[in-house]
C-alpha positions in Angstrom: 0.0 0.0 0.0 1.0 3.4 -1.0 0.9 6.8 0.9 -1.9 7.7 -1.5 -3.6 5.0 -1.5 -4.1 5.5 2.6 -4.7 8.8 1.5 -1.8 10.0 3.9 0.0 13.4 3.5 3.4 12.7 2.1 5.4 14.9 0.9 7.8 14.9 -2.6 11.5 15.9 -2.2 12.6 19.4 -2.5 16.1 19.4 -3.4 18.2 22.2 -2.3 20.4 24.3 -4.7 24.1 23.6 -4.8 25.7 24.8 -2.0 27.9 27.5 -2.2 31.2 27.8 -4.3 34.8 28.9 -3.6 36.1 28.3 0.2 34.0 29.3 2.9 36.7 27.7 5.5 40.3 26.6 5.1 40.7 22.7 5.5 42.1 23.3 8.9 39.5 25.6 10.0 37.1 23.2 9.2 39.1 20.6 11.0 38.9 22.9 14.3 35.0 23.5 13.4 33.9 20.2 13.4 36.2 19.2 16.6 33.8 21.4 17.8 30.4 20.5 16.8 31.8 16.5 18.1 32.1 18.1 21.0 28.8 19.7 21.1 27.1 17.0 19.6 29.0 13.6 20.4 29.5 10.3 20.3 29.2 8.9 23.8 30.3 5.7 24.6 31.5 3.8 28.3 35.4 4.1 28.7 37.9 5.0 31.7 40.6 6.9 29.5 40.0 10.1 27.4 39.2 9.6 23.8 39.6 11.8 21.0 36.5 10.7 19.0 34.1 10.1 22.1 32.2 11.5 24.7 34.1 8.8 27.7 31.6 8.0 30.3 32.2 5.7 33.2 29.9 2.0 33.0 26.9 3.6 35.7 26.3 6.5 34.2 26.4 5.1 30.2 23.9 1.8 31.7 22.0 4.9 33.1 21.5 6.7 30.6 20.8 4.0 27.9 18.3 2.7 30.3 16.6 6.4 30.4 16.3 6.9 26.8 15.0 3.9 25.7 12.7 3.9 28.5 11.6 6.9 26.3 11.0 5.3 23.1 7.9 5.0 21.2 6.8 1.6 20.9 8.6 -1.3 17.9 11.8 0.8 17.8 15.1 -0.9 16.6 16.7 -2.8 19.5 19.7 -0.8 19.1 18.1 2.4 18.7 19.7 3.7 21.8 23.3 2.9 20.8 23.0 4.3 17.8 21.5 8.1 18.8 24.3 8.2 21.5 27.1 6.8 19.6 26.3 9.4 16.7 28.1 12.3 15.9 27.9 15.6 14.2 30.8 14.4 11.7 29.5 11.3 11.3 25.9 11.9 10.3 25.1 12.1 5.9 24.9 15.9 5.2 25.5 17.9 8.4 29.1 19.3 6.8 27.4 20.2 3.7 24.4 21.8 5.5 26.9 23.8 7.8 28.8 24.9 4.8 25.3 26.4 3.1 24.3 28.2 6.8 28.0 29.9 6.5 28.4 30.4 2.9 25.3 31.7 2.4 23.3 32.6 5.5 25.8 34.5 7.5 26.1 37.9 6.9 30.2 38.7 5.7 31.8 40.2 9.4 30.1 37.0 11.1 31.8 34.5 8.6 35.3 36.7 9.6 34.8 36.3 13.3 34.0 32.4 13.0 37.4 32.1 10.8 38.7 33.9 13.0 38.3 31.8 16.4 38.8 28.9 14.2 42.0 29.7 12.8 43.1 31.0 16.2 42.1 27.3 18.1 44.9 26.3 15.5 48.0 28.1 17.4 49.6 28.2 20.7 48.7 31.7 22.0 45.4 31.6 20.5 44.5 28.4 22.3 46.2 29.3 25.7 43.9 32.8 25.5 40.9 31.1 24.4 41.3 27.5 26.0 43.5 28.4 29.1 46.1 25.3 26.8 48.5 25.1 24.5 47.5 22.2 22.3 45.0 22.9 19.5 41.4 22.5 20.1 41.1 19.7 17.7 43.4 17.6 19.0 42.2 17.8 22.6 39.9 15.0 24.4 36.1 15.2 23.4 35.5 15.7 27.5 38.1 18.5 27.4 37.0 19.9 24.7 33.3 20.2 26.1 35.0 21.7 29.3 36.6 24.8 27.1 33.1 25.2 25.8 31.4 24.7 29.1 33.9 27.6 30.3 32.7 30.0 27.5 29.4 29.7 28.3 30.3 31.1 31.5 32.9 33.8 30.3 32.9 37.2 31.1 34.1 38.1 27.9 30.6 38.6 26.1 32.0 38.0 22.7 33.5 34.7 23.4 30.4 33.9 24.9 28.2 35.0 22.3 30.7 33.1 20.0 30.1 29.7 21.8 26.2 30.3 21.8 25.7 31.3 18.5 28.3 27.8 17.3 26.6 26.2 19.5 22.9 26.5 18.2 24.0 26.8 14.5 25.8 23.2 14.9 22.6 21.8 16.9 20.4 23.0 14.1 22.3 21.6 11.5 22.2 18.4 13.4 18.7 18.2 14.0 18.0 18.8 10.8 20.1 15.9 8.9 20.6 13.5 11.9 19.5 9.8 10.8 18.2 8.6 14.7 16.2 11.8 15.9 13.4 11.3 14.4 13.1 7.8 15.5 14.3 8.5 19.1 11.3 10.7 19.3 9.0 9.1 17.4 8.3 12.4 15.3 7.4 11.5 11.9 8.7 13.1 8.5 4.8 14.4 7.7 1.8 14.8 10.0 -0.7 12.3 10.4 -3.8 14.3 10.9 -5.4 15.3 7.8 -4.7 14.2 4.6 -3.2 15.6 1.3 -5.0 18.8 -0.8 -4.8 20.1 -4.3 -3.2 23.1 -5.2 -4.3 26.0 -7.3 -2.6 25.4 -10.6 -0.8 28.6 -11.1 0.8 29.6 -14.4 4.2 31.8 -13.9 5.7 33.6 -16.8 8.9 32.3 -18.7 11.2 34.0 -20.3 13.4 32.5 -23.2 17.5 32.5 -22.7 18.8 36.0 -23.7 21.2 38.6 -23.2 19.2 41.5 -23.6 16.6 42.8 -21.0 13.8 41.4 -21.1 11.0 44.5 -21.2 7.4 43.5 -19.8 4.6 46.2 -19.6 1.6 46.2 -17.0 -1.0 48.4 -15.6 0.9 47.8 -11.6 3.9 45.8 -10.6 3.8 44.4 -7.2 6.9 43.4 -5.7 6.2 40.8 -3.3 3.2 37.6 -3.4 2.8 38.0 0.7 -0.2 38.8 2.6 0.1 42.7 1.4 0.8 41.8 -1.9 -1.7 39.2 -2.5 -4.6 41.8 -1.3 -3.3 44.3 -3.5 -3.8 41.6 -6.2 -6.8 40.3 -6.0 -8.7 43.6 -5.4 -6.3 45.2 -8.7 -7.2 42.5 -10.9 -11.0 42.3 -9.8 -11.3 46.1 -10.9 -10.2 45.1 -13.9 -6.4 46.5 -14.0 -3.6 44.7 -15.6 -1.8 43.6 -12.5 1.5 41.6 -12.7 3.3 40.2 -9.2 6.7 39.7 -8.7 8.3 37.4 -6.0 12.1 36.6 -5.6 11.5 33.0 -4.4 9.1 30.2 -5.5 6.3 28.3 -5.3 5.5 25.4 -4.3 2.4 23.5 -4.1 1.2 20.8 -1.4 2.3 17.8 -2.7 6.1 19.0 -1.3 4.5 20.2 1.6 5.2 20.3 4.8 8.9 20.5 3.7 11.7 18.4 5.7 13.4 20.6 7.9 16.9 20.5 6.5 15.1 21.8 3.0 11.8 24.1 4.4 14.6 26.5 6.0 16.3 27.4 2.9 13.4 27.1 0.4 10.4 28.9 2.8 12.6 31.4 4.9 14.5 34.6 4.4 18.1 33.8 4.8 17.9 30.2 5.9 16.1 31.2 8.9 18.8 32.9 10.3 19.1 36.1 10.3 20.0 38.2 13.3 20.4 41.3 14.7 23.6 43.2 14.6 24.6 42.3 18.7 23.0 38.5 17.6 20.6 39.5 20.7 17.8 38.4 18.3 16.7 35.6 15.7 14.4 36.9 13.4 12.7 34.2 11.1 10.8 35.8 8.0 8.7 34.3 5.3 10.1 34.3 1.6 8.0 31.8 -0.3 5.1 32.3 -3.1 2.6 33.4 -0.6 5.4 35.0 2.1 4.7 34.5 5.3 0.9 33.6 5.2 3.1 30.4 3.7 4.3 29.3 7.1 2.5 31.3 9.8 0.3 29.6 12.0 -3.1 30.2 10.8 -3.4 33.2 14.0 -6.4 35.5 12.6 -6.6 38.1 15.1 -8.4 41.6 14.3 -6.2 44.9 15.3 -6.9 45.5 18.5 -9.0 49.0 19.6 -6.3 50.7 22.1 -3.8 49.9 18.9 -6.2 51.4 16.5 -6.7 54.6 18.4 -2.9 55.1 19.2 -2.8 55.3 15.2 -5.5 57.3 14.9 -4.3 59.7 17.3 -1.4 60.1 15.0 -3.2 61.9 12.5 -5.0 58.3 10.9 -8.1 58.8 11.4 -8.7 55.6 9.0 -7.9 53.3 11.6 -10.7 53.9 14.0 -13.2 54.3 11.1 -15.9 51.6 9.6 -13.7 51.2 6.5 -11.3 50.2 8.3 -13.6 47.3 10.5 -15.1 46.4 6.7 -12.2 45.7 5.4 -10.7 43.9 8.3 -13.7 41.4 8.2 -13.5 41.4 4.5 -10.6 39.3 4.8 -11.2 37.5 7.3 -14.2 36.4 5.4 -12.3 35.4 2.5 -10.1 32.5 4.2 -13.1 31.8 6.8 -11.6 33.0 9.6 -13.3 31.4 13.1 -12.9 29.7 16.0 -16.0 27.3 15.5 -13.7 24.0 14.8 -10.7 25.1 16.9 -9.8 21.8 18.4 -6.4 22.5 21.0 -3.7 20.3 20.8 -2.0 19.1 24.3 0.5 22.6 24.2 -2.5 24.7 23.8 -5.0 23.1 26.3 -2.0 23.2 28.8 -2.5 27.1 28.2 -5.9 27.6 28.3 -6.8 25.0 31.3 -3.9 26.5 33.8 -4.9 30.2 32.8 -9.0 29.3 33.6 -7.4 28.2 37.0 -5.7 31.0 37.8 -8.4 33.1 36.7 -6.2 34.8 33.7 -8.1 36.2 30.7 -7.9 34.3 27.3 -9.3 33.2 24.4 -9.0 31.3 21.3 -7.3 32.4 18.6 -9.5 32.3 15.2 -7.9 30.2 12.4 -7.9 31.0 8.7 -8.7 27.4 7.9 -11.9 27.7 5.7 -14.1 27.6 8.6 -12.8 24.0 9.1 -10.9 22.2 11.1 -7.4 22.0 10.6 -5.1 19.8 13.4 -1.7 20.1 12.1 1.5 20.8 13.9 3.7 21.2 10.6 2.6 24.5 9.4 5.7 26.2 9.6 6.9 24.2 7.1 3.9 24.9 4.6 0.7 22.9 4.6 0.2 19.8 2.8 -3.7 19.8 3.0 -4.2 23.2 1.6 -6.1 23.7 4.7 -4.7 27.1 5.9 -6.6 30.0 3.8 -3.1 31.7 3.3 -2.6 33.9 0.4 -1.7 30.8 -2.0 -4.8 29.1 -1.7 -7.4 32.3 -1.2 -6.3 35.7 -2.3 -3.2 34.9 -5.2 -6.2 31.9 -6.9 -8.6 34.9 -6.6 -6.2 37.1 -8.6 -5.4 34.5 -11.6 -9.1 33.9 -11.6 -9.3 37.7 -12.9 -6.7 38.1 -15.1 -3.4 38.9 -12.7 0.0 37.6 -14.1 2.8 36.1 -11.7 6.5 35.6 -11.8 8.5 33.5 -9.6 12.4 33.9 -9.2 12.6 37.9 -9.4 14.8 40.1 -7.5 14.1 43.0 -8.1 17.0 45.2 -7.8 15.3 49.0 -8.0 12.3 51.1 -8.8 12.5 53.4 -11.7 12.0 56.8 -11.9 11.0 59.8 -14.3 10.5 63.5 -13.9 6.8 63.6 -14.9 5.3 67.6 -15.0 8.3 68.5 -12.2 7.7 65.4 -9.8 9.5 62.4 -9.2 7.5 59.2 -10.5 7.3 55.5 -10.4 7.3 54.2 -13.9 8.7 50.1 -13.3 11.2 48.2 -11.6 14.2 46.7 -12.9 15.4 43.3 -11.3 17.3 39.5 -12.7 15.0 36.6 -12.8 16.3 33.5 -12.3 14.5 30.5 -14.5 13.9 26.4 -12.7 15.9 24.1 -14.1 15.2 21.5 -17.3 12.8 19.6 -14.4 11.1 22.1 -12.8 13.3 22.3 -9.9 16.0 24.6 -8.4 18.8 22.2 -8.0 20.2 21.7 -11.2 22.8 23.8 -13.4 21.3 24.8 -16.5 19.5 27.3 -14.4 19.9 30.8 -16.2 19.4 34.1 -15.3 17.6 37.0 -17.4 17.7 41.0 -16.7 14.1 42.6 -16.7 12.7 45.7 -16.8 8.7 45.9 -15.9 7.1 49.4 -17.4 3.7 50.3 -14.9 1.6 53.2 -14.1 1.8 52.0 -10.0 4.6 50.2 -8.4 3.1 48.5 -5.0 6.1 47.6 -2.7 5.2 44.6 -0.7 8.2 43.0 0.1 7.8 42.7 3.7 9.5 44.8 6.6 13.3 43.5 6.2 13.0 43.7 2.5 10.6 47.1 1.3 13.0 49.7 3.1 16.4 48.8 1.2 14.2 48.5 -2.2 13.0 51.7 -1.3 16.7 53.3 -0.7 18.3 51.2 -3.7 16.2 53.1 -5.8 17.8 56.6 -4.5 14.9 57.9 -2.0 16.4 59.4 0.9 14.0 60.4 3.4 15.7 59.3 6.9 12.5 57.3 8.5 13.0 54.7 5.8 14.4 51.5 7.6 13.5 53.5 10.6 10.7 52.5 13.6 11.3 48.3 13.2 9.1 46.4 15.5 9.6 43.3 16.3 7.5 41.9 19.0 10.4 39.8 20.7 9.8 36.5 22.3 11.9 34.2 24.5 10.6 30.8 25.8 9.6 28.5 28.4 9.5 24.9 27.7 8.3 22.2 30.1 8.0 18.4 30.5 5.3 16.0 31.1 7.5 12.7 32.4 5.2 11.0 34.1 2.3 11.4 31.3 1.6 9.8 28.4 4.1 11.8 25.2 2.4 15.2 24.4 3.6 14.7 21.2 3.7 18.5 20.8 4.7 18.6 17.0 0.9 16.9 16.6 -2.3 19.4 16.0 -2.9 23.4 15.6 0.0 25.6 16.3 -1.7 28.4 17.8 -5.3 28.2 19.0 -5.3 30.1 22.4 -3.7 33.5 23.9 -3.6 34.6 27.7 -3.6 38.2 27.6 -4.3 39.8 30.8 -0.6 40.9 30.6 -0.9 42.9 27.8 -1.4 46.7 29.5 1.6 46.7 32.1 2.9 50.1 32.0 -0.5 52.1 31.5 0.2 52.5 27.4 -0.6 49.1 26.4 3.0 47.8 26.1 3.2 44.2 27.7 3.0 40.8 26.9 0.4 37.7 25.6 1.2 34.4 25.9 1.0 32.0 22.9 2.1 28.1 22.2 5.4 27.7 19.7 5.6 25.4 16.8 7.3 22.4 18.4 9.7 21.1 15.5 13.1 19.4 16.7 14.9 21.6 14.9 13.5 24.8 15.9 13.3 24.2 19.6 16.3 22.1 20.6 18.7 24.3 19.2 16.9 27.5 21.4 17.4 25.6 24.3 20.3 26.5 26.8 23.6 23.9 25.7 25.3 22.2 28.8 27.0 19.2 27.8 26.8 16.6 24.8 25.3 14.0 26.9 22.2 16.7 28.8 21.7 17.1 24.5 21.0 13.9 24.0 19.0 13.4 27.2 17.0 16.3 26.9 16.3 15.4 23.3 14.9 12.5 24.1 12.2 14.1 26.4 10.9 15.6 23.4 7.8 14.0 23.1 6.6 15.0 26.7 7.5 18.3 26.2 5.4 21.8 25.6 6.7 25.1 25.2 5.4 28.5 25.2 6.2 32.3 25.2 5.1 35.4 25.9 5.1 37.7 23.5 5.9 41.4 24.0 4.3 44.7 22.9 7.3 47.1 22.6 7.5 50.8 23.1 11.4 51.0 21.4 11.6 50.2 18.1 14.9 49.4 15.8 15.9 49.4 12.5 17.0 48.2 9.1 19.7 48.9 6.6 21.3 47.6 3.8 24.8 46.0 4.7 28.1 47.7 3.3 29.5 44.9 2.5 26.9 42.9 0.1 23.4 45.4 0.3 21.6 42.3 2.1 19.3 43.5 5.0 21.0 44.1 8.6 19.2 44.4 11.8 19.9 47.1 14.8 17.9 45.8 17.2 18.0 45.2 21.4 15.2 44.4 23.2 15.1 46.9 26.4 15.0 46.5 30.2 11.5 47.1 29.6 11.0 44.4 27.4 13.0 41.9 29.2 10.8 43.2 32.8 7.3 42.6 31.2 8.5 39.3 29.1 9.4 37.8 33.1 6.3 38.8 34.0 4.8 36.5 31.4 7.6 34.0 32.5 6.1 33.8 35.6 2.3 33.4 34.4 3.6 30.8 32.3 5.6 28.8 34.9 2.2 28.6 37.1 -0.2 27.2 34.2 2.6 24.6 33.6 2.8 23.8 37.5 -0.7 23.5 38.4 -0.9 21.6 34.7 1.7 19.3 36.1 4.7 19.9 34.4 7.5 17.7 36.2 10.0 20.5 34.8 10.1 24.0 33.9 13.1 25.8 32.3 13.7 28.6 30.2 15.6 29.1 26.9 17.6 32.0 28.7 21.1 30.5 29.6 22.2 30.5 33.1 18.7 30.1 34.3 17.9 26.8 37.4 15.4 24.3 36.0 12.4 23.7 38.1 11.7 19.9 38.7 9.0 19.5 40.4 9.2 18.3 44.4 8.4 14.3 44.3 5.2 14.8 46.4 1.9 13.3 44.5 -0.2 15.7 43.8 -3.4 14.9 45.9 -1.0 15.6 49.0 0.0 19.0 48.4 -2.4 20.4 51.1 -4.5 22.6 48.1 -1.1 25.0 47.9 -1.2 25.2 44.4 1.2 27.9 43.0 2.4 28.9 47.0 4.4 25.7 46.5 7.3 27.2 48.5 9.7 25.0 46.1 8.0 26.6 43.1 8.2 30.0 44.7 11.5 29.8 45.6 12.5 29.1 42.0 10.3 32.0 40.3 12.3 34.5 43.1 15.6 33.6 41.9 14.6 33.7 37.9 13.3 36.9 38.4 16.4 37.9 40.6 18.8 36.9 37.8 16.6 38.4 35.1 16.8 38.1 31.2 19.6 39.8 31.3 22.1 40.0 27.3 24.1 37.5 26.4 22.2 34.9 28.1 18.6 35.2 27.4 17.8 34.2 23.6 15.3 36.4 21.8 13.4 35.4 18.9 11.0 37.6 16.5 8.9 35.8 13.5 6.3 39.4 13.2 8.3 42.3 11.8 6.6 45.5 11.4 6.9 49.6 10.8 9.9 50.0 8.6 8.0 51.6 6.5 5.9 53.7 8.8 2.6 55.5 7.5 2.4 58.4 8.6 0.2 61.9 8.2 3.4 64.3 7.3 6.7 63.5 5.3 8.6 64.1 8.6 7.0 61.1 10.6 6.9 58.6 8.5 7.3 56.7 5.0 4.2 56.5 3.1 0.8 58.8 3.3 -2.0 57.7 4.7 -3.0 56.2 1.8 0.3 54.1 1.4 1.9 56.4 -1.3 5.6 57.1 -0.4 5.9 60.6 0.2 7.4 63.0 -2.2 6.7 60.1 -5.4 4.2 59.4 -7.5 2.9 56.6 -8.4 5.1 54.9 -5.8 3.3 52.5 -2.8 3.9 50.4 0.2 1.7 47.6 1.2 2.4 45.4 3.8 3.3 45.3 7.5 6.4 48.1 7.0 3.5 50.6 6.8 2.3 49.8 10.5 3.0 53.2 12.8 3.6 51.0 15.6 4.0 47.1 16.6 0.3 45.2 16.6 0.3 43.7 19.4 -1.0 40.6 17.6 0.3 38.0 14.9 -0.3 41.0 12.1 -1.5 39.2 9.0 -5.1 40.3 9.3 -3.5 43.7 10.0 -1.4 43.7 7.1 -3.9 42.1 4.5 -6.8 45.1 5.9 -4.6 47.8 5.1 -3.6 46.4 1.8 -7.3 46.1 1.0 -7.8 49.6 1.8 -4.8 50.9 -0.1 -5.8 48.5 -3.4 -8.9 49.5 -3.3 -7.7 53.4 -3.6 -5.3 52.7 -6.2 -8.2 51.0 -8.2 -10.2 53.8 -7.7 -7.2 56.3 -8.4 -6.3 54.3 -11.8 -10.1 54.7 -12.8 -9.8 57.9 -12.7 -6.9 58.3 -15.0 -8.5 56.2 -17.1 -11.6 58.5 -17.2 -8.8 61.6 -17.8 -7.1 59.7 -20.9 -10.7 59.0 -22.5 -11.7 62.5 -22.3 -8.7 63.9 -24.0 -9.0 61.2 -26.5 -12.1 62.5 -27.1 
């Protein structure tokens, strides 16, 4: 019997592009790099002398741990299962060089690749190991346990960039690995697809080709918009519908369902901006973007929240009244109506009924969070990785469809490099963009070599920028504007995490049902202005959680990895008052990040810490631990539960631990900060002074010139900001439309 014939969701291969060329390390760097990642990630085994190749452990604590882990195991595992995860590598597992050399050749921005080379080379000499190591001999000739120790002792340096250094190896190597180990998925049972729901059709989309050439290849359209996201994909649908030649642009590609969910060695380089790695200039953030047909309504999480009121008035109070008007509620339900946005057949998975059942009992305010599923149910975990059921209402199955349906034209694999400009009767206007496409190869992929590339040029009477808040700012100021807010007034709403385990319950098996289908937010007014925190459920893929998680040694790795399957985690989520910024690099133009979340920031996430720590105790988490380094773990006191006397969260062992958390505080380097909304770069705004783009989305001093997507937000959210983003595109569409029907109604009179 074949998956289809049981009618299962399984995915086809997604082959990567070739890795990069040329040398991203010298051989002996990569010699001292992967000495390294075996000592992060090794291979364990029982033996009373020092090994270079192993982890040594003494005969108790090897029977121990064998005896833990397999304890662990779902049910009709290989015998040897056990053996096999511990004895394994980083080095020795199919891939996990290659992958590395992708993440660094690639991913990292150019000043991070020279620090890595750096250390590395330095781990190769005498005095660069004796000030790094506290010894003489290189790193990669050292023990495995020694080398651990060196490690161990970064993590605890007062130097901050050696200890930023170690963290930031540290979770690129652990990602790596949990993307392309062989024995991690079986160890915790997770399974390559889900197996709720089963497989959907995809729209059948027809993308324009262009022939081999040399010369530019010159397209003509009624509006180009740059970007097939939740902005762009309103804008394109509501163009085309009144009739308007509309043409999107989008620098990745698409891919429909039957490759979806994505592996995650192959979903983070085909579905994310940069790998999925991109950071912020002090690497105190991770900020995880959408770049896929569809952007980030590709990958979110189905959350379909409405703009809050206390957000819409601090807009309107800048001079907006549109925010606080009807049109503004009609268009927000207008999309939400479109992907059939409810909460009617919200089912919570284990994560999310952890959340809403400890915040009932502590008397917290909630609610569900209305999915964009169709008004159906939809209980899948691997969302982040695209949906395989065409379930999720995103823009590639609802809004993009809509727009082919009436006559809009879409092109896959273009960069596009600059807007063009004319001096039309004295002002400065939009008249195209100019960009390099880059064709599939011979089978329809993006692996092989007979890829080409083609320059274009796309003539239109409106440019629509929706490129998303990393990416619309530098497009904007590689096409020569200079006002000084653009890249300015970056929101990010940062996140850290709080995971916990279930031991002595049956597996949560957290990677299993809806993401995201209940919010706690009686945190979210702390200081008076509406800055503070909700608290939301993560995705729970391997290789998105285990490498956020504190590193300690090779062997707490393994262990903790094997609790996987009884574990939860969940954040709150912050409301900031300080924004950052973006900016093109010097080095390459790719998009840099200047962004710190504050004392502020760090004071109201702890508070959400702390909520989140109770619902998991009085839920009956045997542990509780944070993604912050540094931080005690929680394990619950070995008292059943019916004999705690009715203490509940005065547990004075549970107390004790949220006073010294709270002592220590999320203080930089340790805590690690994550961001998958990005907002404001872009910022609308009633004068030129404030912001971006006019209240009606038109860059200021341009014609013909627009921004529609989250950039244009004055200020963060508050919530997951798709149905933000795609009401504020509708409203801005809908006025271009009505703007080109007017010229249209000028040209026909002085035809006439």
């Amino acid at each position: 019997m074949t998956s289809t014939q049981f009618n299962l969701i399984a995915p086809l291969d997604t082959p990567l592009p070739p890795p990069p060329g040329g040398q991203v390390l010298t051989e002996s760097q990569w010699t001292t790099l992967m000495a390294i990642a075996d000592a992060v990630i090794p291979s364990i085994e029982v033996s009373s002398t020092l090994s270079n190749s192993s982890l040594c452990l003494a005969p108790s604590e090897y029977a121990s741990a064998v005896e833990t882990i397999t304890q662990r195991l779902p049910g009709q595992t290989d015998p040897h299962l056990t053996q096999r995860f511990l004895q394994e590598n980083a080095s020795s597992v199919p891939g996990f060089r290659e992958l590395v050399q992708r993440i660094l050749g690639d991913n990292l921005r150019e000043n991070a690749r020279k620090g890595i080379r750096v250390i590395l080379s330095a781990l190769d000499t005498r005095a660069g190991c004796l000030l790094a190591t506290g010894y003489t001999t290189s790193y990669h000739l050292q023990p495995i346990n020694v080398r651990q120790q060196i490690l161990q002792g970064w993590a605890r340096s007062y130097l901050p960039p050696l200890k930023q250094s170690a963290t930031g190896l540290e979770s690129l190597l652990i990602a790596a690995w949990a993307r392309t180990s062989p024995t991690i998925g079986p160890v915790l049972g997770f399974p390559r697809a889900p197996v709720h729901g089963k497989p959907g059709k995809g729209f059948d989309y027809d993308f324009l080709q262009l022939p081999p050439g040399t010369q530019p290849e010159t397209l003509e359209t009624d509006v180009v918009i740059v970007g097939s996201g939740c902005g762009g994909a309103v804008c394109a649908k509501n163009l085309a519908q009144a009739g308007h030649r509309v043409m999107v642009v989008e620098k990745a590609y698409h891919w429909g369902p039957e490759y979806l969910p994505m592996s995650e060695k192959d979903g983070n380089i085909h579905l994310f901006a940069n790998g999925g790695v991109d950071s912020s200039d002090d690497n105190s953030m991770i900020i995880i973007s959408g770049q896929s047909w569809g952007g980030g309504g590709t990958v979110n999480w189905s959350a379909s929240l409405q703009t809050q009121a206390f957000v819409r008035k601090e807009w309107a109070d800048t001079g907006l009244p549109f925010f606080t008007s009807s049109e503004f509620q009609d268009s927000l339900d207008r999309v939400c109506h479109r992907m059939g946005v409810s909460v009617e057949h919200v089912e919570h998975n284990k994560n999310n009924q952890i959340l809403a059942d400890g915040a009932r009992k502590l008397g917290y305010s909630q609610k569900a969070v209305p999915q964009n599923t169709g008004g159906k149910k939809h209980y899948c975990g691997y969302c982040t990785l695209g949906c395989g059921a065409a379930e999720k209402q995103g823009p590639v199955v609802s809004f993009l469809p809509d727009a082919q349906r009436a006559g809009a034209q879409f092109v896959e694999g273009l960069q596009v490099n600059k807007v063009l400009f004319e001096d039309i009767n004295g002002k400065k206007t939009a008249v195209g963009v100019k960009g390099s496409w880059k064709s599939r190869d011979s089978y329809g992929g993006v692996n092989g070599l007979d890829r080409f590339t083609r320059e274009v040029v796309i003539k239109a009477k409106r440019i629509i920028v929706s490129a998303g808040s990393l990416e619309s700012p530098l497009l904007l100021l590689r096409s020569g504007l200079k006002n000084p807010q653009i890249g300015r007034n970056l929101y990010l709403h940062p996140t850290t995490m709080v995971y916990a385990t279930f031991l002595e319950q049956k597996p949560v098996k957290p990677w299993e049902g809806a993401i995201l289908t209940n919010l706690v937010d009686e945190f979210q007014n702390l200081d008076g202005n509406h800055h503070g925190v909700k608290l939301e459920c993560i995705t729970m893929l391997p290789s998105w959680i285990l490498p956020n998680q504190p590193w300690t040694s090779g062997l707490d790795l393994k262990m903790r990895a094997s609790k996987f399957p009884y574990m939860t985690g969940q954040f709150p989520i912050v409301r900031e008052k300080v924004p950052g910024r973006v900016y093109p690099d010097p080095t390459d133009g790719r998009c840099r990040i200047a962004y710190t979340p504050t004392a502020m920031d760090a004071k109201h996430a702890m508070v959400g810490i702390v909520a989140l720590a109770k619902i998991l105790y009085l839920e009956g988490a045997k542990e509780i631990f944070l993604s912050a380094a540094g931080m005690p773990t929680f394990t619950r006191p070995k008292v059943d539960a019916s004999t705690d006397n009715g203490e509940g969260t005065n547990n004075p062992a549970l107390q004790s631990w949220l006073a010294e958390i709270q002592k220590r505080g999320l203080t930089l380097p340790n805590c690690k900060w994550g961001s998958a909304h990005q907002m404001g770069s872009c910022r609308m705004a009633a004068t030129e002074r404030a912001g971006v783009v006019d209240p009606k989305g038109k860059v200021w001093s341009t014609e013909g010139l627009y921004v529609s997507d989250a950039s244009v937000f004055p200020s963060a959210s508050g919530v997951n900001p798709m149905v933000t983003n795609m009401a504020i595109s509708d409203w801005i569409s809908s006025g271009i439309a009505k703007d080109l029907n007017a010229d249209a109604k000028i040209e026909t009179r002085a035809r006439l």
